[in-house]
N, C-alpha and C positions, 0 to 999 in steps of 0.2 A: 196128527198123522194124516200124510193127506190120500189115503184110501180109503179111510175110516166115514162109513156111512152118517155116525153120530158126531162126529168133528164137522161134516159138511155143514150137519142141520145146525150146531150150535153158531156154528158161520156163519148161517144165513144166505149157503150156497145151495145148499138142496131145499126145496120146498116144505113146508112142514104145517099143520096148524099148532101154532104153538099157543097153549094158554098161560105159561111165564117164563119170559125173556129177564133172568133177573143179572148179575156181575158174575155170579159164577156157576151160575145154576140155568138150565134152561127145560122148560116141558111144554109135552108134544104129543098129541092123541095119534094113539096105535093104530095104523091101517090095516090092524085086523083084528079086531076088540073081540077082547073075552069078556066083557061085562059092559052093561051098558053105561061106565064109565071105565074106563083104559085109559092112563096116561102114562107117560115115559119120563120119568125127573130122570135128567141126565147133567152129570156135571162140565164142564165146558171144557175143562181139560181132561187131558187123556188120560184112563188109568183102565188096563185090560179088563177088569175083575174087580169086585168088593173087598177081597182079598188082600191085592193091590191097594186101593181105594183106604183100607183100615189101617194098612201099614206106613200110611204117608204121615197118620196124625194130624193133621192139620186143620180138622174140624167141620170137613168138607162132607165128611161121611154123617156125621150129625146136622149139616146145614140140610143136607139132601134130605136126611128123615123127614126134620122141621118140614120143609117144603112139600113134599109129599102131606103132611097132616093138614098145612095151608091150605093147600088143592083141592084136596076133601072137604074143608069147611066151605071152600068157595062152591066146588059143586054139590054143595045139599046132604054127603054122603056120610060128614065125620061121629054124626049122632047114629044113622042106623048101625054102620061098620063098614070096616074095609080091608082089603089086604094089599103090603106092601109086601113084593115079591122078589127077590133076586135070584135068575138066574146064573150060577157059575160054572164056565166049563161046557164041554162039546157034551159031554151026560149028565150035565146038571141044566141043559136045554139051552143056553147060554147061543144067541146065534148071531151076535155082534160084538163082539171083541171090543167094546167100550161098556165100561162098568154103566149099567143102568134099574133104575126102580121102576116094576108094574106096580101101581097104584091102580088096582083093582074094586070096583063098588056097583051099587046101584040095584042089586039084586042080590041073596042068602048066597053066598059062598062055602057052600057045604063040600065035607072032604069024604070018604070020596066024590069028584064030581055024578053028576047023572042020576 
């Protein structure tokens, strides 16, 4: 999609710090972290929604899990815990239109926050 802010980053036309550049998969620390670990598993193709993204079948939506557990192991975080997050939808907080996982750690993630 070429408006699509996470079609740029997996591009490699927008800036990003990415910590995996993988074939179909790519992540990328959130420039506004909820935890002092936030990453972005974003699949490289486009799909609006997890929604979307489950109904393709194609294994994509489990590669993205895998990946995200990866990430956590690589940053230190998969033994305390972590939360992989998806937002869906303009009320379900959802504010890029390309299906994506917060990989959330680093600190108790307690609900409610605060």
């Amino acid at each position: 999609m070429p408006d699509c802010l996470f079609c740029g980053i997996a591009a490699g036309q927008i800036p990003a710090t990415v910590v995996l550049d993988g074939k179909r998969i790519v992540a990328f620390r959130d420039i506004n972290p909820q935890a002092p670990t936030h990453v972005l598993v974003v699949p490289r193709d486009h799909h609006p929604n997890v929604g979307a993204l489950a109904a393709v079948g194609d294994g994509l939506l489990d590669e993205l899990i895998g990946t995200a557990r990866e990430i956590a192991a690589a940053e230190g975080i998969e033994d305390t815990g972590y939360r992989i997050v998806f937002n869906t939808g303009q009320d379900g907080g959802q504010t890029v239109g390309h299906v994506h996982a917060h990989l959330l750690g680093g600190r108790p993630m307690a609900w409610p926050p605060g």
